[in-house]
Every structure is written in structure tokens, then in C-alpha cells.
DSSP file (Angstrom, degrees, kcal/mol; ACC not computed):
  #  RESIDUE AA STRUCTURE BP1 BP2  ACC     N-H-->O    O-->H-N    N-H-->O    O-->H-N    TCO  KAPPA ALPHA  PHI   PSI    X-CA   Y-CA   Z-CA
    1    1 A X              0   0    0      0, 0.0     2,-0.5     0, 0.0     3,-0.0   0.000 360.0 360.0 360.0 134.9   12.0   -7.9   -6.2
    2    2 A X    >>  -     0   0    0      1,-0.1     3,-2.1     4,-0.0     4,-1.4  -0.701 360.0-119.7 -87.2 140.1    8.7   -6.8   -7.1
    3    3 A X  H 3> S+     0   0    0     -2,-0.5     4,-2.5     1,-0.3     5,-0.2   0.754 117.2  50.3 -42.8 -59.5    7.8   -4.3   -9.9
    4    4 A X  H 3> S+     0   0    0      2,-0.2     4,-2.0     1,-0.1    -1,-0.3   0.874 120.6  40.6 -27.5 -45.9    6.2   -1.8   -7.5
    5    5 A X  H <> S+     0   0    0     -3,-2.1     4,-2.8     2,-0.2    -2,-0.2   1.000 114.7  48.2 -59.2 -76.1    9.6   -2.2   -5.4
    6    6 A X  H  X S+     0   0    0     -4,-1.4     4,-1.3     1,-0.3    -2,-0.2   0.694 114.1  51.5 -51.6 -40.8   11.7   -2.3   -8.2
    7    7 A X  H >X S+     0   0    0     -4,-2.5     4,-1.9    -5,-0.3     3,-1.5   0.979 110.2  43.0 -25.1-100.6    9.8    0.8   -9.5
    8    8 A X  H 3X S+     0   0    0     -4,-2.0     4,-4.4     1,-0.2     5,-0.4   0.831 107.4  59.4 -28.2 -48.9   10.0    3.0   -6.6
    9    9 A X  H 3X S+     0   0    0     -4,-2.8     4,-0.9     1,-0.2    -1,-0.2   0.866 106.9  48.7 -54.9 -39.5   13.8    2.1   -5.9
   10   10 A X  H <X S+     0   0    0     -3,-1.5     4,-1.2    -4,-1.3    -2,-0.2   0.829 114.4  48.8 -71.0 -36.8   14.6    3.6   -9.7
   11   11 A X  H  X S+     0   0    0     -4,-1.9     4,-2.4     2,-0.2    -2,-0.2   0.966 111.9  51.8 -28.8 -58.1   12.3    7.0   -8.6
   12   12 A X  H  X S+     0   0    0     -4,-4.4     4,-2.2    -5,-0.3    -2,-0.2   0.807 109.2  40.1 -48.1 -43.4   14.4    6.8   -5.7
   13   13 A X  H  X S+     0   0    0     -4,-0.9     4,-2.2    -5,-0.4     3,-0.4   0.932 120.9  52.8 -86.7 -39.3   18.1    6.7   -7.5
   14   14 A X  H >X S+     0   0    0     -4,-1.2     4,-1.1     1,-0.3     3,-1.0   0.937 110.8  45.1 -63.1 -84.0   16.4    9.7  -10.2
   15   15 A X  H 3X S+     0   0    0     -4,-2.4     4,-2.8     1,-0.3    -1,-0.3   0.542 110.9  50.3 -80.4 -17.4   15.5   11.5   -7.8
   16   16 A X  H 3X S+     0   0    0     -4,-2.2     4,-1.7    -3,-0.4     5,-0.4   0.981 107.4  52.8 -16.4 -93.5   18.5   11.0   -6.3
   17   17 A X  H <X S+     0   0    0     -4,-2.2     4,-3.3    -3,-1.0     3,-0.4   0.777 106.5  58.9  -5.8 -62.7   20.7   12.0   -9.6
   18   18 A X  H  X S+     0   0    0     -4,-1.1     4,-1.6     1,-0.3    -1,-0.3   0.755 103.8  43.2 -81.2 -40.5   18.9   14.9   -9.7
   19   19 A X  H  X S+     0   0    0     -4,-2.8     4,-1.5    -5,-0.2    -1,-0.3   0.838 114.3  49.8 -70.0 -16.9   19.7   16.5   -6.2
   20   20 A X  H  X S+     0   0    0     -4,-1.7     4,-1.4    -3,-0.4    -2,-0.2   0.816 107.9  57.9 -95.4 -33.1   23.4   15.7   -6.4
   21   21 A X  H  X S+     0   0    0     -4,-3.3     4,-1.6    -5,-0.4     5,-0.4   1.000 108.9  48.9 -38.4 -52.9   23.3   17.4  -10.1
   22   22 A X  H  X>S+     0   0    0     -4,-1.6     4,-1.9     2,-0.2     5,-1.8   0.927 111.7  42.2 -76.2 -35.3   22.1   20.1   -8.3
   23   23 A X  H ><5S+     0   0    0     -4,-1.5     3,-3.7     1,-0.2     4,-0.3   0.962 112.5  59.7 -43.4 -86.6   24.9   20.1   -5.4
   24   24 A X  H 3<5S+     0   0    0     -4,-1.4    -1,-0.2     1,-0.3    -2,-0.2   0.500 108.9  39.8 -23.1 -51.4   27.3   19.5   -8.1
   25   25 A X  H 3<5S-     0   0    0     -4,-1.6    -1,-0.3    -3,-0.4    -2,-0.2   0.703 114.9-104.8 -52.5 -42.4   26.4   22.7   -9.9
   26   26 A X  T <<5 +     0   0    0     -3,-3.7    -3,-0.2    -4,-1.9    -2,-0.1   0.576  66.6 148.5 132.1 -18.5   26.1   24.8   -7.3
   27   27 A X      < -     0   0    0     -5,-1.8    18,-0.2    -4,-0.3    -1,-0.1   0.012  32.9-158.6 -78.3 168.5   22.1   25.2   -7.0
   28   28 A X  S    S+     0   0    0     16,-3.8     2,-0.2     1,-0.8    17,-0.1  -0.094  82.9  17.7-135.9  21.9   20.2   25.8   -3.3
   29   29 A X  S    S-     0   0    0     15,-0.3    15,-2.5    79,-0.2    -1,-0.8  -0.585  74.0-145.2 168.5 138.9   16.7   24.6   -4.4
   30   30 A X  E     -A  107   0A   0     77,-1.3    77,-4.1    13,-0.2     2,-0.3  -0.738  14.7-145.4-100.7 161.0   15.6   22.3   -7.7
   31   31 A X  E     -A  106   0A   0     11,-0.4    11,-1.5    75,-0.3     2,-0.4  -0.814   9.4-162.5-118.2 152.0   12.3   22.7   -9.6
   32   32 A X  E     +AB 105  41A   0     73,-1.3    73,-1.4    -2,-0.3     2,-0.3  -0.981  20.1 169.5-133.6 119.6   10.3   20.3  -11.2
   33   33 A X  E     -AB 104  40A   0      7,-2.2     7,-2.1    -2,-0.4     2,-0.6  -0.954  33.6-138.6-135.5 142.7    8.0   21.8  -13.5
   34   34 A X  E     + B   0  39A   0     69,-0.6     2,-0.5    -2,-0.3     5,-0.3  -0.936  35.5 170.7-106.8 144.4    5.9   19.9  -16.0
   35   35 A X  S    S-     0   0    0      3,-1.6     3,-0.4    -2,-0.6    -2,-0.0  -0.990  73.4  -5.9-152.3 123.3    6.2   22.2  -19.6
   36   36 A X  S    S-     0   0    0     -2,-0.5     3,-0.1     1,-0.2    -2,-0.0   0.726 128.8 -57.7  67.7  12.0    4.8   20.9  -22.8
   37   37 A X  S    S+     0   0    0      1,-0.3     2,-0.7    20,-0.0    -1,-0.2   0.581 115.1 119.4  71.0  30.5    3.8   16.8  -21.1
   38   38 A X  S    S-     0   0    0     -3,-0.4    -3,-1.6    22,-0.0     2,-0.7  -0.905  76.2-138.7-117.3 148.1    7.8   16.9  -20.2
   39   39 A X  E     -B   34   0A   0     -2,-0.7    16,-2.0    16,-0.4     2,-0.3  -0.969  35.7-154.1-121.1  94.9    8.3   16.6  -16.5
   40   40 A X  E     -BC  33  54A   0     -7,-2.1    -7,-2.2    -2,-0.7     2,-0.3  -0.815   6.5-142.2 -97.4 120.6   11.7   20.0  -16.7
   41   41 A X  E     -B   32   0A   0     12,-2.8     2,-0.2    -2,-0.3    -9,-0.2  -0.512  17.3-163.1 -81.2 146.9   14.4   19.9  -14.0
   42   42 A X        -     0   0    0    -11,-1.5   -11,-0.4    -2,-0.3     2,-0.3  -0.759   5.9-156.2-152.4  84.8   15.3   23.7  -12.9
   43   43 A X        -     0   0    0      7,-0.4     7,-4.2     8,-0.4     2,-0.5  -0.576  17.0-162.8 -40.7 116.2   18.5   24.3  -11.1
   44   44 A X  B     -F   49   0B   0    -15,-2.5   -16,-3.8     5,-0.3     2,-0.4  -0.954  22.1-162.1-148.4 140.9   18.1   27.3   -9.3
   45   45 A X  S    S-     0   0    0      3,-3.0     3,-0.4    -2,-0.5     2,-0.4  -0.568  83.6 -54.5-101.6  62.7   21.1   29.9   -7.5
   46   46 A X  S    S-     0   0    0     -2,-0.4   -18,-0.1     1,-0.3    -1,-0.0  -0.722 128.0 -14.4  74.0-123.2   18.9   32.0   -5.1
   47   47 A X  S    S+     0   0    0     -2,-0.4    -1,-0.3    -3,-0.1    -2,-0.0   0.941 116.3  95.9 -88.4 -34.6   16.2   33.3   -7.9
   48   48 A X        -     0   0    0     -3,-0.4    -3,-3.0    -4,-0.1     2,-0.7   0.147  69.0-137.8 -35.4 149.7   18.1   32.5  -11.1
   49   49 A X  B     -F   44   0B   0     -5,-0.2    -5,-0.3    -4,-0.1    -1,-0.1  -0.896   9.2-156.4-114.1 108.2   17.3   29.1  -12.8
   50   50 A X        -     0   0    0     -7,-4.2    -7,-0.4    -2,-0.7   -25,-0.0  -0.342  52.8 -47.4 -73.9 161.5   20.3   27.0  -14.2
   51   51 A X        -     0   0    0     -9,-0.1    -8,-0.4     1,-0.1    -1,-0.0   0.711  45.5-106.7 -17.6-163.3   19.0   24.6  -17.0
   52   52 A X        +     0   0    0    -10,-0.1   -10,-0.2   -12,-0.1    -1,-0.1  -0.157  36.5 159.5-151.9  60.8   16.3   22.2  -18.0
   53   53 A X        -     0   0    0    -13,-0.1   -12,-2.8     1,-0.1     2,-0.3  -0.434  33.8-142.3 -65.0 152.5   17.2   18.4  -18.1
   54   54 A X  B     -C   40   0A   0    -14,-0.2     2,-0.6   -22,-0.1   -14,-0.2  -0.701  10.4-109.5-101.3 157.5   14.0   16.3  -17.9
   55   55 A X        -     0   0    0    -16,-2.0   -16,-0.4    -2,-0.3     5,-0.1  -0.871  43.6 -91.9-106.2 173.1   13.3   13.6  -16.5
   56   56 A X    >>  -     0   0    0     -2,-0.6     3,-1.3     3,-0.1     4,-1.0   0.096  32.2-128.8 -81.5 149.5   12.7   10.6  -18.5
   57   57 A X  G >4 S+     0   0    0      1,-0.3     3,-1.4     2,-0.2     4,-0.4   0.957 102.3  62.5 -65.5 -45.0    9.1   10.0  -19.4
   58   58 A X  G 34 S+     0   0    0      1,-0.3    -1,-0.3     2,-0.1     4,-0.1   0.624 111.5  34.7 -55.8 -18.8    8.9    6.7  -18.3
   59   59 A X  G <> S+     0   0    0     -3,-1.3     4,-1.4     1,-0.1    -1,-0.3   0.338  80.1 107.0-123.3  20.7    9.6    7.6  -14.6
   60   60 A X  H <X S+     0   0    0     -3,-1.4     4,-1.6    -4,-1.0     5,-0.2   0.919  90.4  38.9 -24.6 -64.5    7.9   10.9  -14.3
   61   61 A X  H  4 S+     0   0    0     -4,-0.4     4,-0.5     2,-0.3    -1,-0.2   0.640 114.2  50.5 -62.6 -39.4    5.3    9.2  -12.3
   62   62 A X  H  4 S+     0   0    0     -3,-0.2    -1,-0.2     2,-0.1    -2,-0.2   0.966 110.9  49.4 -60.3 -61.1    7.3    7.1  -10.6
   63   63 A X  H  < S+     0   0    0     -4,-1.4    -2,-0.3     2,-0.3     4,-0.2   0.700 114.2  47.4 -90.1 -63.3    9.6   10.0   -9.5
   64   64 A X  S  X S+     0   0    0     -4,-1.6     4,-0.9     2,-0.3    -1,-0.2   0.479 106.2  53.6 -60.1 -38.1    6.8   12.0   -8.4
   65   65 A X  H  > S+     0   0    0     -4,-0.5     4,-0.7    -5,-0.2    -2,-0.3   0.515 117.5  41.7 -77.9 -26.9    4.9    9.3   -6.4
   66   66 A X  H  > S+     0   0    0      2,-0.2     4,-0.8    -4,-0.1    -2,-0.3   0.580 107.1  55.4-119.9  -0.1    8.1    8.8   -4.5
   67   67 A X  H  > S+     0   0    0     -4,-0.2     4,-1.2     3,-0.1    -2,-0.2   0.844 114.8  45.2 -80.0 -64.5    8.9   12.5   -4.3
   68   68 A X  H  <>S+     0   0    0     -4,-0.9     5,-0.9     2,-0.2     6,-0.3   0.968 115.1  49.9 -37.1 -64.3    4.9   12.7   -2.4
   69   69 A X  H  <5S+     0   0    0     -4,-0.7     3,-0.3     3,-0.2    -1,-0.2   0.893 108.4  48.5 -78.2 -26.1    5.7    9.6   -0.3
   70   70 A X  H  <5S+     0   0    0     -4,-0.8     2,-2.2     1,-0.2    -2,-0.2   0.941 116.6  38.9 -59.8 -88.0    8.9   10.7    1.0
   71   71 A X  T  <5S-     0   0    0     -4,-1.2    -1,-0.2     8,-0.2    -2,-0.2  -0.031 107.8-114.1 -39.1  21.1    7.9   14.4    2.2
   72   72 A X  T   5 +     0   0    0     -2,-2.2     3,-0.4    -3,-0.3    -3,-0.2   0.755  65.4 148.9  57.7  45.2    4.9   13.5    3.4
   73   73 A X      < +     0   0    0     -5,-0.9    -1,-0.2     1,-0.1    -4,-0.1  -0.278  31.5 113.0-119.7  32.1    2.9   15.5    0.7
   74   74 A X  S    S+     0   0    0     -6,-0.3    -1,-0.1     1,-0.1    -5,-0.1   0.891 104.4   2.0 -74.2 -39.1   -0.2   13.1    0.6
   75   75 A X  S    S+     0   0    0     -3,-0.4     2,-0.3     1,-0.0    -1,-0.1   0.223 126.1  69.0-147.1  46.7   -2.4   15.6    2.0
   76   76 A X        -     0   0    0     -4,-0.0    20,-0.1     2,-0.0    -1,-0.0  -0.990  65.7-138.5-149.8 132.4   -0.1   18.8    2.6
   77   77 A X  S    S+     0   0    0     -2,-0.3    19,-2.0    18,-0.1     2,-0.3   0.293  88.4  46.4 -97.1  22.7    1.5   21.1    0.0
   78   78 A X  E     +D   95   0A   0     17,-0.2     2,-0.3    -6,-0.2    17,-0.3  -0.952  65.3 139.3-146.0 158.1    4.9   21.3    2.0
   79   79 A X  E     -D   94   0A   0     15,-1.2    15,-1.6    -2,-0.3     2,-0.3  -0.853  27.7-128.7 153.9 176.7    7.2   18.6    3.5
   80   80 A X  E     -D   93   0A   0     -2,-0.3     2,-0.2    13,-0.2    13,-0.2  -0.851  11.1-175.1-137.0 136.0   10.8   17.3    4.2
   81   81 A X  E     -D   92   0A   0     11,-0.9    11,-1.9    -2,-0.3     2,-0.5  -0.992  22.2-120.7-142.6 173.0   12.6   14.7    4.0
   82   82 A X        +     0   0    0     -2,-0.2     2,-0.3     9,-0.2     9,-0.2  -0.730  36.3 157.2-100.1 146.6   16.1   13.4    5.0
   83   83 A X        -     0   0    0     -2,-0.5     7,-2.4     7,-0.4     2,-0.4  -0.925  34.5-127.5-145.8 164.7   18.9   12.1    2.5
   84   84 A X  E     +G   89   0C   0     -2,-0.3     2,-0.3     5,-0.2     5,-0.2  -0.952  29.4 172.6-121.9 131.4   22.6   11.5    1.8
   85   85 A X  E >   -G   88   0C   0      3,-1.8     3,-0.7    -2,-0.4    -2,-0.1  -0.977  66.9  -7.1-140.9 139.4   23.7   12.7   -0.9
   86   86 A X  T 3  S-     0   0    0     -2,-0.3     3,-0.1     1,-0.3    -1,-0.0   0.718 129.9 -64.4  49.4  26.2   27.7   12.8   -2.1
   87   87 A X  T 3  S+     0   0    0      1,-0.4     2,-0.4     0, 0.0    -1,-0.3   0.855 115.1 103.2  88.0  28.3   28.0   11.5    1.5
   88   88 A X  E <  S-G   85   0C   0     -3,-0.7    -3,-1.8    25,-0.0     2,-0.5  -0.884  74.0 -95.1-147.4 154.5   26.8   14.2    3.5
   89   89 A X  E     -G   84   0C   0     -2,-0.4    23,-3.0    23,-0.3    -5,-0.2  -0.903  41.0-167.8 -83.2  99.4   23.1   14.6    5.4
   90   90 A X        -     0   0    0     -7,-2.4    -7,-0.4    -2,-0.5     2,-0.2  -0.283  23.5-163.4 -35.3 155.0   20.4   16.4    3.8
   91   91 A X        -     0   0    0     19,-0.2     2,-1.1    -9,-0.2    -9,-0.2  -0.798  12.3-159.4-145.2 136.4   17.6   17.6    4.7
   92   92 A X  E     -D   81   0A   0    -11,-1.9   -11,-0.9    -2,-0.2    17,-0.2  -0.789   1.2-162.3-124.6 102.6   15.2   18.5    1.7
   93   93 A X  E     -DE  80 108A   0     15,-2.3    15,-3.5    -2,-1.1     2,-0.4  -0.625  27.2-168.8 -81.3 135.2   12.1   21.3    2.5
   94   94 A X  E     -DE  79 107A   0    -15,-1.6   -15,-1.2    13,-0.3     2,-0.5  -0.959  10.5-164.4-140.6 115.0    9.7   20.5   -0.6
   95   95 A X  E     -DE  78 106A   0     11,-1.0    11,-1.5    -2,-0.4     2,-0.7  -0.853   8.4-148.9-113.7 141.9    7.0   22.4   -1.6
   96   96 A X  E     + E   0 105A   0    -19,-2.0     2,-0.4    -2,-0.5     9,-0.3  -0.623  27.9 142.5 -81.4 118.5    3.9   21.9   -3.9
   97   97 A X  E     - E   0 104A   0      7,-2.8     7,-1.5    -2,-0.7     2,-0.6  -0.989  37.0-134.9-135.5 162.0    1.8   24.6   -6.1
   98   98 A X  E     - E   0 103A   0     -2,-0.4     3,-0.2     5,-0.2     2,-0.2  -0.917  16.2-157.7-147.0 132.6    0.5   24.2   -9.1
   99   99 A X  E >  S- E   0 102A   0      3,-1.4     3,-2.4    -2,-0.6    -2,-0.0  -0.714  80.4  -6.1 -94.5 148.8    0.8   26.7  -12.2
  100  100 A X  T 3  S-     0   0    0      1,-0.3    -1,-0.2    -2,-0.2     3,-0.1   0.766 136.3 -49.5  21.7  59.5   -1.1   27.1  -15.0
  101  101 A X  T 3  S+     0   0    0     -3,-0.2     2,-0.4     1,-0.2    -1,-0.3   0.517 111.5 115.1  50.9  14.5   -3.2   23.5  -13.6
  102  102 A X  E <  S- E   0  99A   0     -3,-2.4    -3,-1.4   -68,-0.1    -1,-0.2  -0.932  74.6-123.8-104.6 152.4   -0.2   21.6  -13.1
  103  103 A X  E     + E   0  98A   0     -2,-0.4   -69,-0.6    -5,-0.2     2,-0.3  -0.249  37.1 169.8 -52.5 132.0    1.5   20.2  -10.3
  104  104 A X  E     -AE  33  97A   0     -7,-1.5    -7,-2.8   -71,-0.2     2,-0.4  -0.896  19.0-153.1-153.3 154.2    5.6   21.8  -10.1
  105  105 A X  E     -AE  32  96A   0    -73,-1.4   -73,-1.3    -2,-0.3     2,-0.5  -0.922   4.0-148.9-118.0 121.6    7.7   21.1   -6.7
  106  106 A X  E     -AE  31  95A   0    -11,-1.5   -11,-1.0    -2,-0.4     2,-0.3  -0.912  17.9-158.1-105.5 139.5   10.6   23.5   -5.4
  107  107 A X  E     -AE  30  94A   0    -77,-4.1   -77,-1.3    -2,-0.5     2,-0.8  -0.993   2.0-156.3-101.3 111.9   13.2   21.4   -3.6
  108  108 A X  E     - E   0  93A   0    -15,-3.5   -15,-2.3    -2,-0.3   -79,-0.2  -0.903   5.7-150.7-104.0 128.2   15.4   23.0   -1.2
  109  109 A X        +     0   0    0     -2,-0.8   -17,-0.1   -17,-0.2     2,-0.1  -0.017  18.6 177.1 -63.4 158.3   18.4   21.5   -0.4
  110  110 A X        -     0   0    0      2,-0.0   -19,-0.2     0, 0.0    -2,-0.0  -0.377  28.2-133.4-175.0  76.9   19.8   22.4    3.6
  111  111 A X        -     0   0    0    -21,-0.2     2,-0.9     1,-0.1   -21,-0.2   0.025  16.4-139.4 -11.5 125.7   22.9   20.8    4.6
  112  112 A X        -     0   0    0    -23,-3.0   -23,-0.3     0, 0.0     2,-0.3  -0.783  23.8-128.8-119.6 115.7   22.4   19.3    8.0
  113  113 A X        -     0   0    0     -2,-0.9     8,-1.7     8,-0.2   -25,-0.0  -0.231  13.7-129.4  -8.0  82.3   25.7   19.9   10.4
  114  114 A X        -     0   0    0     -2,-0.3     2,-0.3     6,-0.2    -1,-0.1   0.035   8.8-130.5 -60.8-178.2   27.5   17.5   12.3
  115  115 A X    >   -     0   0    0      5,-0.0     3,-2.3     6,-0.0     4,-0.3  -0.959  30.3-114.2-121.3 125.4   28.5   17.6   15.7
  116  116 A X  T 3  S+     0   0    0      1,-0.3    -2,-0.0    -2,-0.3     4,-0.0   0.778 116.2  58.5 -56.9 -13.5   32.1   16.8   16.4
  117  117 A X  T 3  S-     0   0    0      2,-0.1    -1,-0.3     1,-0.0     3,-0.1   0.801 130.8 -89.2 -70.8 -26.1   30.9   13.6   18.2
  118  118 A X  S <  S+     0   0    0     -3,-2.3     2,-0.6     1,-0.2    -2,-0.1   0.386  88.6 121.0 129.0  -3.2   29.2   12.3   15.2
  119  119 A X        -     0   0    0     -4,-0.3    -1,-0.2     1,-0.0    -2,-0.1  -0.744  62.4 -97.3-134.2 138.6   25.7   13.9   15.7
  120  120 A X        -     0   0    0     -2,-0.6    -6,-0.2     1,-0.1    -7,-0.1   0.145  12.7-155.3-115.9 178.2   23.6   15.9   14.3
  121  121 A X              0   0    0     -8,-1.7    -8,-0.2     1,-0.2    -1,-0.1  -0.191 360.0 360.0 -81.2 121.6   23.1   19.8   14.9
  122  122 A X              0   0    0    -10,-0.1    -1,-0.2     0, 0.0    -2,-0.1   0.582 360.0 360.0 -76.0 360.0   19.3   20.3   13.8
């Protein structure tokens, strides 16, 4: 496996982590905020903000790079992408802005439906 690979695939499982924390909790959208060179997780319950684990410095970049390449956000400040998380079908609307000259990312989480045949209702 190559180090680029091997990279991206630990972005991948972070960024992972970090949406099923937020299912797990309860949240309907994460934030990613950078505060203080710390790259701040934000749980959030409509507009209230549950805590602020970081993620680790070392994959910030990583994390972020694979957050971009999933959602399409190379040359667009909104985009989507699909995941399973806890076993169930996401689909995860992400948008970009940047506050006080940083970059921060809202994630919303959106259950996607089955169908009782096994496929699913967009």
C-alpha cells in the first residue's frame, strides 16, 4: 500500500468516526471549524452545538483533502456524498465558507430510505 493510499484510507476511517459520533449522539449536521491551528469537531441538534473533539493534528489535512475529494468541492462550496455508516445509507450535503479567513465545513447527515425490495427511495 502506498503512503498517499494508506493516507487517504486513515482520512477516510476519521472522517468516518466522526459522523457515526455524531449519529451516536444524536446530532443532524457536524462542523469542522479550525479555532486556535486546532482543526474542532461541532456536533450540532438543529442550531445548538454539542462539543468540541478535534481532530488529530496529524490528519487534519488528510481529513480535509478527502472530505474535498469525496463531495466534489474542488471547485464548488457545496457537495454530497454517499456513505454507510452504523450500517445504514447516508447521504452527506457538505458545505464550505470560511470565517474569520479560514476554511470550516457543515456536514449534514440525511438518512437515505429503503425500499422494501432492497432499493433506495431518493
Amino acid at each position: 500500500m502506498s503512503g498517499k493510499t494508506g493516507k487517504s484510507e486513515e482520512a477516510c476511517r476519521e472522517l468516518v468516526r466522526v459522523l457515526e459520533e455524531a449519529i451516536h449522539v444524536g446530532a443532524d449536521s457536524v462542523g469542522l471549524e479550525h479555532d486556535h491551528g486546532d482543526l474542532l469537531v461541532y456536533y450540532y441538534c438543529g442550531n445548538m452545538g454539542l462539543g468540541a473533539p478535534r481532530i488529530p493534528e496529524d490528519m487534519e489535512t488528510e481529513v480535509l483533502d478527502e472530505l474535498a475529494r469525496r463531495a466534489g468541492l474542488a471547485r464548488r462550496v457545496k457537495g454530497k456524498m454517499q456513505l454507510t455508516l452504523l450500517g445504514k445509507e447516508y447521504e452527506v450535503l457538505v458545505k464550505s465558507y470560511q470565517d474569520f479567513d479560514e476554511w470550516c465545513y457543515r456536514l449534514t447527515l440525511k438518512e437515505r430510505k429503503t425500499k422494501p425490495g432492497g432499493g433506495i427511495i431518493q
